[in-house]
N, C-alpha and C positions, 0 to 999 in steps of 0.2 A: 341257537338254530340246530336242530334235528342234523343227526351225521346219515349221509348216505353211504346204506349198509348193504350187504349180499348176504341173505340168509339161505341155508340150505334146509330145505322140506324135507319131508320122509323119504319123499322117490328118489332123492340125490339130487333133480335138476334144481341149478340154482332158480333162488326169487330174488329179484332186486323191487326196488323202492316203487312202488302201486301208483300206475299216473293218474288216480286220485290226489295223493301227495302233488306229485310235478302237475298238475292241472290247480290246485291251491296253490302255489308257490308262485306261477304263473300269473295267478287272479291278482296276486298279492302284489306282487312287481310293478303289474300293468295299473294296480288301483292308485299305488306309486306317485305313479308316474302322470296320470291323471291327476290328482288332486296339487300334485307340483303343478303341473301346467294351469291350473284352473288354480290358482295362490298366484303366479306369477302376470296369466289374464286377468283376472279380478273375473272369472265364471264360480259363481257360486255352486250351480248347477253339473259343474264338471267336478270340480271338490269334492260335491256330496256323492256325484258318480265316483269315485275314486276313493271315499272312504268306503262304500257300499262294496264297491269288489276287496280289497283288503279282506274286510269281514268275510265275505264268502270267503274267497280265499282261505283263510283263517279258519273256519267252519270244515272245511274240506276236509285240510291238513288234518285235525283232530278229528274226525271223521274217520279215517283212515287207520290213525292210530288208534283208537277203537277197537276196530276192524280185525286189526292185527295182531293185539291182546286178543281175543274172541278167538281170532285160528288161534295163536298159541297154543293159549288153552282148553281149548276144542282137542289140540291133538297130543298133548300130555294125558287128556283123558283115557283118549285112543290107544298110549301107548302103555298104559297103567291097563289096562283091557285086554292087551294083546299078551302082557307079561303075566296075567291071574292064570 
């Protein structure tokens, strides 16, 4: 599981962890928690709800971190730019 980090941006103000991430992490719990209850009712239909948010979920999280590679190096470029 992904550490939650404080990274500090150019301008000083800290960034913490994007609630894209906590919004997947979230999906993830609750899809959880759903496909247990729907394993435990014998709801198929809850299950497959439950495995479906996981996934998003899932999707999000790396989504994000994407995202976040992208700024990185978006602003290494920036800062290779400002040093020419």
């Amino acid at each position: 599981m992904p550490h939650n980090h404080t990274r500090q941006p150019h301008d000083g103000s800290p960034r913490y962890e994007g609630s894209t991430v906590l919004s997947g992490k979230t999906d993830q719990i609750k899809g959880r928690i759903k496909e247990a209850a729907g394993a435990l009712t014998d709801d198929e239909r809850l299950k497959r709800e439950g495995k479906l948010d996981q996934a998003v979920g899932k999707v999000k999280v790396a989504a994000e971190k994407v995202v976040d590679k992208v700024k990185d190096a978006a602003e290494k470029v920036v800062d290779k730019v400002k040093d020419a």
